[in-house]
C-alpha positions in Angstrom: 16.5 10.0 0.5 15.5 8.7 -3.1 15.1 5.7 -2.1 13.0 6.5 0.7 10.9 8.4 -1.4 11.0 5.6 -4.1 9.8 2.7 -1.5 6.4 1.2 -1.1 5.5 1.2 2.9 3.3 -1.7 4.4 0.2 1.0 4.6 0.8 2.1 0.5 0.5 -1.1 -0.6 -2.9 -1.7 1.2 -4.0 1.1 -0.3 -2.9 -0.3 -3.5 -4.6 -3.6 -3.1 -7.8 -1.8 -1.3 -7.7 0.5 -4.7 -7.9 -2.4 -7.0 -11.2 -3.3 -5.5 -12.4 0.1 -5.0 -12.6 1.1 -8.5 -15.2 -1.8 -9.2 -17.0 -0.5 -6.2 -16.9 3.1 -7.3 -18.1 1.6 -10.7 -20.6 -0.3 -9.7 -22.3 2.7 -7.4 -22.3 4.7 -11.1 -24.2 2.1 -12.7 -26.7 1.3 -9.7 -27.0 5.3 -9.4 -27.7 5.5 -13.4 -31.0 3.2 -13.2 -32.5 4.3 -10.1 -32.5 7.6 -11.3 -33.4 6.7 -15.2 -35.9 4.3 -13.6 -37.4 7.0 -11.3 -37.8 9.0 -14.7 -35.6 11.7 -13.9 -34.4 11.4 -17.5 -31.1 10.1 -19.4 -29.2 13.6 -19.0 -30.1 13.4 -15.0 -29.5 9.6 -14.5 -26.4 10.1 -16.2 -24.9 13.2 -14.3 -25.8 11.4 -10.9 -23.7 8.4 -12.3 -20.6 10.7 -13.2 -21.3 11.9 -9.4 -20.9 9.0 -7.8 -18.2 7.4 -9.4 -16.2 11.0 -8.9 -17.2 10.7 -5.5 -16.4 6.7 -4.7 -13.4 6.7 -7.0 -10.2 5.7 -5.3 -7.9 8.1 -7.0 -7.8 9.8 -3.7 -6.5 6.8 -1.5 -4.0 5.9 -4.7 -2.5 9.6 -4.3 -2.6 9.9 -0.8 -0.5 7.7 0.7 2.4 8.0 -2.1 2.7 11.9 -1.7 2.5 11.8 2.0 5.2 9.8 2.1 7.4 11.8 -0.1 6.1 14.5 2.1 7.6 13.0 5.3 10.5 12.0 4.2 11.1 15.3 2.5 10.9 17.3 5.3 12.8 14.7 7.4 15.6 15.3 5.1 14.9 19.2 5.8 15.4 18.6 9.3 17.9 16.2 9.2 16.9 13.1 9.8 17.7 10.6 7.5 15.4 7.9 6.7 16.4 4.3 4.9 13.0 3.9 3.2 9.1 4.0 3.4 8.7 1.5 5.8 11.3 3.2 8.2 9.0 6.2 8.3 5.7 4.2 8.8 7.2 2.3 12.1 8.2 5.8 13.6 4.9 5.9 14.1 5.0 3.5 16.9 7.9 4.8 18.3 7.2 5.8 22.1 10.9 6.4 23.6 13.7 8.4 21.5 17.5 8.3 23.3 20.4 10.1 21.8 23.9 10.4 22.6 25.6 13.9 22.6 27.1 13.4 19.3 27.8 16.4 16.4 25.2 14.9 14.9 22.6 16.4 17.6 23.9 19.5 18.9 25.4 20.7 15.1 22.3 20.0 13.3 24.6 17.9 11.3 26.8 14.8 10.7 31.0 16.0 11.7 34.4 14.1 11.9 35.1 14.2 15.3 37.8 11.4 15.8 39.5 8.5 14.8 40.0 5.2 15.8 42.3 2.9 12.8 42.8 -0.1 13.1 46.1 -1.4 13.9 47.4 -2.2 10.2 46.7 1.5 9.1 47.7 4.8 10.2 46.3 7.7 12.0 47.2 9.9 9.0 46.2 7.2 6.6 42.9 6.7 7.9 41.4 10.2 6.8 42.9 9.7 3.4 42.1 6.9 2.3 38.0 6.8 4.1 37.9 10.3 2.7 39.4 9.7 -0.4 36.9 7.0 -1.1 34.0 8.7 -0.4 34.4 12.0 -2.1 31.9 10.4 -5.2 29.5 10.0 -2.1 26.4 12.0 -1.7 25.7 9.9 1.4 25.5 12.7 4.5 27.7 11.1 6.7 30.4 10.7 3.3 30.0 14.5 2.9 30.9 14.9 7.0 34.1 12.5 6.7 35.4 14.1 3.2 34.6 18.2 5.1 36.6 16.6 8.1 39.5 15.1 6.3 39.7 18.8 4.5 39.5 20.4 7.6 42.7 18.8 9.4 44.4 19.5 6.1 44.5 15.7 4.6 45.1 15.8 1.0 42.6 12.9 -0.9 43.2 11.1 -4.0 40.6 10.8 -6.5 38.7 7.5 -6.6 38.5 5.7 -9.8 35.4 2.3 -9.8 33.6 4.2 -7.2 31.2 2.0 -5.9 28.2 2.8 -3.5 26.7 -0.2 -1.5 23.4 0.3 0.1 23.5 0.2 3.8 27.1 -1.0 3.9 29.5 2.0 2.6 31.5 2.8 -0.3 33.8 0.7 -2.3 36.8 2.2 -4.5 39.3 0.0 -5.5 41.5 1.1 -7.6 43.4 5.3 -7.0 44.8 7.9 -9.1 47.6 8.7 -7.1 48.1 7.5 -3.6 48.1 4.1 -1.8 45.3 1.7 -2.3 
């Protein structure tokens, strides 16, 4: 979720580049307001409030702020609701998304990710399974880490504590080395 929150999407970064520009435009509108109205002899004080006006008015702070705190918004509340989202640009394409399908998973139904079943493959146990994939990601924060570790707990699988924990975006955990237990 921080890195969601962290990441630029596709439409922040226009405003970003669109901002750049704006403030010269915003700018530029204060100093053309400043001489018509000092020109039109409404005075220095006058001239000068309408100036202040207009750049307040055209500034871009709004579009800069915007798109950054809607974002952390969205993904927020995603979070909230449980849907997990990989970054900024994840959000911004749900936009476009016309057809959802689930399968009847925990995950659905619970409101939650659970450990529902195993399938090792053939070099490792059904009891070594939970122990060492649990065992490994009790460091986690990841949601799905949490669900395997409160699984493993709940069929009564004693875990091992981790040492050179290593998280790896998008692909899983990595702990080589145990204190106690089989590597």
């Amino acid at each position: 979720m921080q890195n969601a929150q962290a990441s630029k999407a596709p439409a922040q970064r226009l405003a970003d580049r669109a901002g750049r520009y704006l403030v010269f435009v915003a700018l530029g509108s204060g100093l053309v307001a400043f001489l018509v109205w000092f020109f039109l002899g409404a005075g220095v004080a006058f001239a000068l409030t309408a100036a202040v006006s207009t750049v307040v008015i055209a500034c871009p702070d709004a579009l800069a702020l915007a798109t950054p705190t809607a974002l952390t918004v969205g993904v927020g509340q995603g979070a909230r609701e449980g849907v997990l989202l990989k970054n900024a640009t994840a959000l911004e394409a749900t936009a476009e998304v016309d057809t959802v399908i689930f399968d009847k998973t925990g995950t659905l139904t619970e409101g939650q990710p659970a450990l529902t079943d195993l399938v090792p493959a053939p070099s490792v146990s059904e009891t070594e399974l939970p122990h060492l994939a649990a065992s490994a990601d009790q460091p986690s924060q990841h949601p799905l880490a949490e669900a395997i570790v409160r699984g493993a707990r709940e069929w009564g699988v004693s875990l091992s504590r981790a040492e050179d924990f290593d998280s790896i975006p998008g692909r899983g955990v990595q702990a080589p080395g145990w204190t106690g237990g089989r590597c």
